[in-house]
MIVEX-422968 format. One line per field, with one value per residue: residue number from 1; residue in three letters; x, y, z of N, C-alpha, C in turn. Coordinates in steps of 0.2 Angstrom, whole numbers, plus 5000, padded with zeros to 4 digits. Layout:
k	(NUM/...) .
r	(Ala/...) .
n.east	(X/...) .
n.north	(Y/...) .
n.up	(Z/...) .
ca.east	(X/...) .
ca.north	(Y/...) .
ca.up	(Z/...) .
c.east	(X/...) .
c.north	(Y/...) .
c.up	(Z/...) .
***
This chain:
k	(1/2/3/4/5/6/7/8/9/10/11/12/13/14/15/16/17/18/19/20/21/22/23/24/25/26/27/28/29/30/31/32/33/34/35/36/37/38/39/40/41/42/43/44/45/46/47/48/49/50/51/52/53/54/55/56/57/58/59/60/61/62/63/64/65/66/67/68/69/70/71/72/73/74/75/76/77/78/79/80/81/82/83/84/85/86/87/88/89/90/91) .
r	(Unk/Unk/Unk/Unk/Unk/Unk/Unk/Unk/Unk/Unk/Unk/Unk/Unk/Unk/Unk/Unk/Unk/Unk/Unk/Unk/Unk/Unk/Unk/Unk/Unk/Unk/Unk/Unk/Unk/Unk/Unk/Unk/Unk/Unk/Unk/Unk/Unk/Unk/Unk/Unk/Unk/Unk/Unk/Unk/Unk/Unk/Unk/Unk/Unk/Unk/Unk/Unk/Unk/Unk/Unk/Unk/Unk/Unk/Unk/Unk/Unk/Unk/Unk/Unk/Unk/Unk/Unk/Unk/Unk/Unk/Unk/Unk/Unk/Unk/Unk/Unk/Unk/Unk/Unk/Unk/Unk/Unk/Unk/Unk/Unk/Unk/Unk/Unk/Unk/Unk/Unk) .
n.east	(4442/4459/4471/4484/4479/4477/4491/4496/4488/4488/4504/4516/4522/4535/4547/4558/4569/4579/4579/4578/4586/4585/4591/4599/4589/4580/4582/4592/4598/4601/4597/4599/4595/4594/4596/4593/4587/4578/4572/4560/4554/4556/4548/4543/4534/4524/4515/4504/4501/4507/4518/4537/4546/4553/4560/4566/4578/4588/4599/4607/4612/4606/4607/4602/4599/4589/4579/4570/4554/4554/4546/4535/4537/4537/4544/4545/4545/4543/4542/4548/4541/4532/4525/4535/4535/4542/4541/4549/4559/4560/4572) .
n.north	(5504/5507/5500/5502/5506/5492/5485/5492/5491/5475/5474/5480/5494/5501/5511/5513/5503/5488/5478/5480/5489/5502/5512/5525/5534/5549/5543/5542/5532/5520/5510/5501/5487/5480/5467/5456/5447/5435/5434/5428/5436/5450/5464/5480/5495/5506/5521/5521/5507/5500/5485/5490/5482/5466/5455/5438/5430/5428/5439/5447/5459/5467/5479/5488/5494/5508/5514/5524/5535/5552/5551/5543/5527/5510/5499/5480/5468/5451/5438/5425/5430/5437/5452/5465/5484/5498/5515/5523/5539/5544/5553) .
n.up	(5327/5322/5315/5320/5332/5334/5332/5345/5357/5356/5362/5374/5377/5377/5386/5396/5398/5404/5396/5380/5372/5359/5348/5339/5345/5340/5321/5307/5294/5300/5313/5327/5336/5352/5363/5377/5377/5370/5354/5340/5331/5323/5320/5309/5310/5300/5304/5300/5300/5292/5286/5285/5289/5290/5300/5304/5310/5325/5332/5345/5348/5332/5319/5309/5292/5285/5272/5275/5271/5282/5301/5310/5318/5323/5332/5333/5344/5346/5358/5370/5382/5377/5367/5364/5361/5353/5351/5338/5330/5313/5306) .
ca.east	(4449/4465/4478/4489/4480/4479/4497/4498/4485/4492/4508/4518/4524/4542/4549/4565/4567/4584/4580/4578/4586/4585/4595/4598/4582/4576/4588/4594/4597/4603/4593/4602/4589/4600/4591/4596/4578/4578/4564/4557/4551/4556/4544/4544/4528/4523/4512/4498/4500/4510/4525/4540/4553/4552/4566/4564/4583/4588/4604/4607/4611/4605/4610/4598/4602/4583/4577/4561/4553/4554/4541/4533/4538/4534/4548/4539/4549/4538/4548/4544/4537/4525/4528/4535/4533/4547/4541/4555/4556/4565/4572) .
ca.north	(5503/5505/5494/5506/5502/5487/5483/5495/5487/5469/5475/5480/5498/5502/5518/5513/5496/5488/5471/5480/5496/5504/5516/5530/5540/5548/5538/5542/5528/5513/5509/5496/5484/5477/5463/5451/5444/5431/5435/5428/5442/5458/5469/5490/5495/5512/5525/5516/5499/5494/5483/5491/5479/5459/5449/5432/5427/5432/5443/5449/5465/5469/5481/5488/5501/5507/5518/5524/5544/5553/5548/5538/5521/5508/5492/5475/5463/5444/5436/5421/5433/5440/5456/5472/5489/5502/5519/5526/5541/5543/5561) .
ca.up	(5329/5318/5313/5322/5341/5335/5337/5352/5363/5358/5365/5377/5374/5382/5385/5397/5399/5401/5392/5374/5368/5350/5346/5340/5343/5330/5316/5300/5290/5302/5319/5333/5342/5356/5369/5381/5378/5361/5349/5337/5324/5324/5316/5309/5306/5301/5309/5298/5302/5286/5288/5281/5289/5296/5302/5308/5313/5331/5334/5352/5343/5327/5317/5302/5287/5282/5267/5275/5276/5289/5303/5318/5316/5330/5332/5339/5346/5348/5361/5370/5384/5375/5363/5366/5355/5354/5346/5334/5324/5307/5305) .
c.east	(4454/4470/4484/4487/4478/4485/4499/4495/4486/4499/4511/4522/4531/4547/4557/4565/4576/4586/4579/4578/4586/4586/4598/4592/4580/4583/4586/4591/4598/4599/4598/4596/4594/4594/4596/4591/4581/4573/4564/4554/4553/4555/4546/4539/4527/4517/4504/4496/4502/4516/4531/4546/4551/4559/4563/4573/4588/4595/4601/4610/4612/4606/4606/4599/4594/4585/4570/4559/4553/4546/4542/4534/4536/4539/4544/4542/4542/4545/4544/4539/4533/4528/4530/4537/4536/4543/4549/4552/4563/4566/4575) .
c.north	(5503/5500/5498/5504/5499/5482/5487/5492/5479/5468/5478/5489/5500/5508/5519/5506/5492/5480/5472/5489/5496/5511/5518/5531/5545/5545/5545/5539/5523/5515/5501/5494/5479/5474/5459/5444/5441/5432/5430/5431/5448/5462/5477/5491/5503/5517/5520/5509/5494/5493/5486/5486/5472/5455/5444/5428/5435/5434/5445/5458/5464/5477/5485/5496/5500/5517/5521/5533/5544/5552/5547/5530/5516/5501/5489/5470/5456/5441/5429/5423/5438/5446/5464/5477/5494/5509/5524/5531/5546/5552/5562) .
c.up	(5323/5320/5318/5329/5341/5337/5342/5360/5361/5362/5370/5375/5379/5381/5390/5400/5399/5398/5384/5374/5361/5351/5338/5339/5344/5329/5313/5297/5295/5311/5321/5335/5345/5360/5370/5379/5371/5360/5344/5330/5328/5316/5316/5307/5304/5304/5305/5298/5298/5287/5284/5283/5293/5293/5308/5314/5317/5331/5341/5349/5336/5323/5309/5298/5284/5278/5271/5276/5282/5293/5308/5316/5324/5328/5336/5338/5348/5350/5366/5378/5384/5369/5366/5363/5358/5349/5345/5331/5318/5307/5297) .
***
């Protein structure tokens, strides 16, 4: 098993959901994660399972300027009902 369904089969994968959008997708350089829902950690991992981005202090929108190649990227919200996992892709 990879590191990669390792964070997918611990998670929750959300495809339209109205307790956690992220936008725009594909990005750029800046990515929105908007919730209603409080987290905990918000994770970016990349298609391999390496962490390029963690934040621990909660925004109700957040708001992130990233440097990263283009790609598949997976956002993962730890919330205090459970975790749920956004795929994103960088253009």
């Amino acid at each position: 098993m990879s590191v990669v369904q390792d964070i997918v089969s611990s998670s929750q994968i959300i495809k339209d959901d109205n307790l956690v959008k992220v936008y725009p997708n594909p990005f750029k350089n800046s990515l929105v994660v908007a919730t209603d829902e409080e987290w905990s950690q918000l994770s970016i991992f990349n298609v391999l399972g390496g962490l390029v981005y963690e934040d621990t202090e909660y925004q109700a929108m957040k708001s992130l300027q990233l440097s990263l190649q283009r790609g598949i990227y997976y956002v993962k919200l730890k919330t205090n009902n459970g975790e749920k996992l956004v795929k994103v892709i960088k253009k």
